[in-house]
C-alpha positions in Angstrom: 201.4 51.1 47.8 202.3 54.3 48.9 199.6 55.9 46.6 197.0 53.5 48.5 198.0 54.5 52.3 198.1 58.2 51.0 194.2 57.2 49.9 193.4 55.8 52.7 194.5 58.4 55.1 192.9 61.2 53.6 189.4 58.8 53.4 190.6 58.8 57.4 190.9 62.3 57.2 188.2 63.2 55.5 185.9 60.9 57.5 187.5 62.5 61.1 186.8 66.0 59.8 183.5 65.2 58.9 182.4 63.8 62.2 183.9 66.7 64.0 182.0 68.9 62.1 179.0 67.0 62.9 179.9 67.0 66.7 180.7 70.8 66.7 177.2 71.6 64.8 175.7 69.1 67.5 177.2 71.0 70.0 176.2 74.6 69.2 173.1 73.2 68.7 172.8 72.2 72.1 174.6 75.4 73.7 171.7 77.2 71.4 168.8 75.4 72.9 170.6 75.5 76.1 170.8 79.3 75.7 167.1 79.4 74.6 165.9 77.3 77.5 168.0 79.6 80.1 166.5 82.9 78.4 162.9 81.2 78.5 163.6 80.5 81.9 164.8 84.2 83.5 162.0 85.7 81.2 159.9 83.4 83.2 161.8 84.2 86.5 161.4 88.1 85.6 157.6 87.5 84.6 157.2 86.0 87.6 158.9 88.6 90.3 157.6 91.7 88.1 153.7 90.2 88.5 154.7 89.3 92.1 155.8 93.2 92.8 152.1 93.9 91.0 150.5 91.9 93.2 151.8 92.8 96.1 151.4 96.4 95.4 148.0 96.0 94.5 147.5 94.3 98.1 149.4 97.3 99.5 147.0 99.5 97.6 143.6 97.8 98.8 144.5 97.5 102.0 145.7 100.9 102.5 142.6 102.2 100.7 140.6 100.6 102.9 141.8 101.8 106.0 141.5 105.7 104.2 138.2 105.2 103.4 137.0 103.6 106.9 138.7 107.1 107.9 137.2 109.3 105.8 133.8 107.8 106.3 134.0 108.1 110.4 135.7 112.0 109.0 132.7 112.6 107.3 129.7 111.3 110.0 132.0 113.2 112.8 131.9 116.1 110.6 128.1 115.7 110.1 127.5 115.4 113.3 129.6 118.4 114.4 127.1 120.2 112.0 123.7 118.6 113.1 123.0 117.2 110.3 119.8 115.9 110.0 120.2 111.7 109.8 118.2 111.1 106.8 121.0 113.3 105.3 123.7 111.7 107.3 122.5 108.1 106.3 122.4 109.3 102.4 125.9 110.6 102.3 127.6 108.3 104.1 126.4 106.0 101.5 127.1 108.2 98.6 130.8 109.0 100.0 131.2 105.0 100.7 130.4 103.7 96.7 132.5 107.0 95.5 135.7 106.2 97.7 135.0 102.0 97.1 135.0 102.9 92.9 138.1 105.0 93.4 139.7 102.4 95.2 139.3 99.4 92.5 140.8 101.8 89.7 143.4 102.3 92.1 144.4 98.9 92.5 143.6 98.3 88.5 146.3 100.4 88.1 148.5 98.6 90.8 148.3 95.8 88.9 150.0 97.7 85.5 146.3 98.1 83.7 146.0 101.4 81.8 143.7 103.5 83.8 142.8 105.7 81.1 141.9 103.3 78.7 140.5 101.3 82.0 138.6 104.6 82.5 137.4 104.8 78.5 136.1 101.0 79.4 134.2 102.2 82.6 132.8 105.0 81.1 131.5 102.5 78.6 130.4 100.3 80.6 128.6 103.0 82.9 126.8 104.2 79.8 125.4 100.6 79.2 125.0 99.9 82.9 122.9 103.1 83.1 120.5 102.1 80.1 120.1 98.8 81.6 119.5 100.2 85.0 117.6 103.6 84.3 115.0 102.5 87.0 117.8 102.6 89.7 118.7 105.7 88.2 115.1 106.7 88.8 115.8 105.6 92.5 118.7 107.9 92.9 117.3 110.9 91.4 114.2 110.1 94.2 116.3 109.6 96.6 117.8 113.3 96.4 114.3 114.4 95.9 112.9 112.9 99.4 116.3 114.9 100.9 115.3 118.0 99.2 111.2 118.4 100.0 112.0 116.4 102.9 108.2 114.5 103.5 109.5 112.0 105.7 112.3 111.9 107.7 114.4 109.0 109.8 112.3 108.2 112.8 108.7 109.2 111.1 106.1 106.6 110.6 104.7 106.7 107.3 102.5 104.6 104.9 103.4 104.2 101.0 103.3 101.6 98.6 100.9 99.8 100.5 103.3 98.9 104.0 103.7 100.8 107.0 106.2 101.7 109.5 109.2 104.0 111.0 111.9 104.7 108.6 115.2 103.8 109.6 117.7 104.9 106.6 117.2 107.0 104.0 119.6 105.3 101.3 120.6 105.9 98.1 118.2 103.7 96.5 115.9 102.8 98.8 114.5 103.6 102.4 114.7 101.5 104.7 110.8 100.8 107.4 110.7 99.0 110.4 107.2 97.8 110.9 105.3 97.5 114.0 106.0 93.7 114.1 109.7 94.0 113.4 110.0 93.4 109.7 112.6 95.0 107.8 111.0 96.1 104.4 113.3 98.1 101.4 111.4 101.0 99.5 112.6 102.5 95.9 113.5 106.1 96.4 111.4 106.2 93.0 108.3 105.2 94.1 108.5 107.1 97.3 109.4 110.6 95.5 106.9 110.0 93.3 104.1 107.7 94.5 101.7 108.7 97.5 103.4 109.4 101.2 100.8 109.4 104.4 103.1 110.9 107.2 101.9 110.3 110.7 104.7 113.0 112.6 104.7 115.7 110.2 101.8 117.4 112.9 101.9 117.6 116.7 98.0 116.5 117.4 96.1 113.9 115.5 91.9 113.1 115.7 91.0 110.4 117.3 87.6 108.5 116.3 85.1 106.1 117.6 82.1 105.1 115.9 79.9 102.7 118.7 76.7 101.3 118.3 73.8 101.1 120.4 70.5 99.2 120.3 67.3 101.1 118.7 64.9 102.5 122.2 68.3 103.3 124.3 68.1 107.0 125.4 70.7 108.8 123.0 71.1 111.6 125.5 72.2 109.2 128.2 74.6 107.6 125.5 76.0 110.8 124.7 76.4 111.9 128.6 78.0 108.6 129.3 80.8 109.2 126.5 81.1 112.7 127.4 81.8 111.7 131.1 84.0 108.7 129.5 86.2 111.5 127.3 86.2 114.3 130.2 88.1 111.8 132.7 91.3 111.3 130.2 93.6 113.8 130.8 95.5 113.4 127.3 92.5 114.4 125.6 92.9 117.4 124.6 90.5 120.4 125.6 91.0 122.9 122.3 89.6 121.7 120.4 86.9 120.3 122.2 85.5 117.0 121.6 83.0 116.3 119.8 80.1 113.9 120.0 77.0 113.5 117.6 74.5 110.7 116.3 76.1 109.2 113.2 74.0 106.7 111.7 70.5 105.0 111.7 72.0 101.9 110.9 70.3 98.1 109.9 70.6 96.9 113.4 72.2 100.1 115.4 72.3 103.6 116.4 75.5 104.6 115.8 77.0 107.3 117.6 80.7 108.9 116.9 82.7 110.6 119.1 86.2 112.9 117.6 88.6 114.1 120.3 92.2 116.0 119.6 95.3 114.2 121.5 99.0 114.8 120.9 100.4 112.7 118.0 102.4 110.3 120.5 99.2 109.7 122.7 97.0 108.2 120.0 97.4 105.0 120.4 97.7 104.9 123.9 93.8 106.8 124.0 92.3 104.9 121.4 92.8 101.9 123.1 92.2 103.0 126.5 88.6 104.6 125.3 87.6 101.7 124.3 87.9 99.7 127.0 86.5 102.6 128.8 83.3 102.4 126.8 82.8 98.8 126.7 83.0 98.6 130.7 80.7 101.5 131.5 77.8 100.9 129.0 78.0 97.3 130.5 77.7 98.9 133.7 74.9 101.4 132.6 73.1 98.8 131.0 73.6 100.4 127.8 73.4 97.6 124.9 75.5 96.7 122.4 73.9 95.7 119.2 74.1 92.3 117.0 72.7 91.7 113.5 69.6 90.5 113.7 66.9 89.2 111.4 63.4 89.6 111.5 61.0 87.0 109.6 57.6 87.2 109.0 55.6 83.9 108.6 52.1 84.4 106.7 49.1 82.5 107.4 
């Protein structure tokens, strides 16, 4: 009997010892995950405050960096301006200055955010390489764009003609320039082209010709004409004196006489005279009785 209660109470034993060791296993299993789950948790918490201090720098940074640059820009045209530089200069820098300063700033803030800038840098450079081979033609525009501020054949506030439009350049960029034509439309040039393609410039010279070819009917009197627009030319004061203008028969055409006239008037009057002779012409031949011509047709019926 006392051999079977010894039994039993080690079984007992046994059994309590083996279900404390399964509690205390259970246990320091759950203080482990319990320690994994709070070390999870503050690397997330550190994560998170470390890429907030990023961020936040990085904001800093850009905003900062913007400010310095909307300084140095208004340093630089101030400066220009101190200088008299000339504004298709002024317009070009300023750009030039603004993408330099704008490209410094991203790296900046790349580097805010805990990027390497160098091998950031090796990755631009890369990137520049490909960028350029892709865009060689804009390339082309930049290189055209310092050649038009070099040779200088047009300048901000010219009228030109190229590539087919006219109009008064307004920026010189460094890309494109920028026209204004007569009817207000804004149109963008390559710098390429306009280095390298054909340039008519209308305020390179101080005087410009003038010329008007008018047609009279076969029997008028040319030596009456040619008083009449002589009179007509002598009572404009714009029209210049030296050299003198110039009046001659021009053409035997199919239903005219054509007669030109060429007169010399400062570069800012010759819109203002072409007009205005014109007018002048149409009204006194009228009153002289001079006649226009029209196309006419003669036709012969035979018997």
């Amino acid at each position: 009997m006392l051999l079977l209660f010894q039994a039993t109470a080690t079984q007992v034993a046994d059994s309590t010892q083996v279900v404390a060791d399964k509690l205390m296993k259970e246990a320091i299993a759950n203080a482990d995950g319990l320690d994994k789950l709070s070390l999870i948790t503050q690397q997330l918490l550190d994560f998170a405050i470390r890429a907030g201090e990023r961020i936040l720098i990085a904001v800093i940074v850009f905003i900062v960096g913007r400010f310095l640059i909307s300084m140095l820009n208004r340093f630089v045209g101030r400066l220009m301006d101190r200088r008299k530089v000339d504004i298709s200069i002024k317009t070009f820098v300023k750009s030039l200055v603004n993408i330099l300063l704008t490209i410094l700033l991203i790296i900046s803030v790349v580097g805010a955010l805990g990027v390497e800038t160098t091998s950031f840098a090796a990755l631009l450079a890369s990137a520049g390489v490909a960028v350029g081979m892709a865009l060689s033609g804009n390339l082309q525009n930049f290189a055209g764009g310092l050649i038009v501020l070099l040779f200088k054949p047009y300048k901000v506030g010219d009228w030109i003609e190229s590539q087919g439009v006219s109009g008064t350049v307004k920026e010189i960029q460094i890309f494109h320039t920028i026209l204004t034509t007569g009817d207000n439309k804004v149109i963008y040039i390559p710098n390429g082209a306009m280095s390298s393609g054909v340039v008519t410039n209308y305020n390179t010279q101080t005087t410009r010709r003038v010329e008007w070819i008018v047609g009279v009917d076969y029997g008028e009197d040319y030596d009456k004409v040619q008083q009449i627009v002589t009179d007509i030319l002598a009572a404009d004061k714009r029209i210049l004196k030296d050299p003198a203008p110039f009046i001659a028969l021009h053409a035997l055409d199919a239903s005219s006489v054509n007669v030109v006239a060429r007169v010399w008037v400062n570069s800012a009057d010759y819109w203002g005279v072409y007009f205005d002779i014109n007018k002048a012409i149409y009204a006194t031949f009228n009153e002289k009785g001079i006649n226009f011509p029209f196309p006419q047709l003669t036709v012969h019926q035979g018997n």
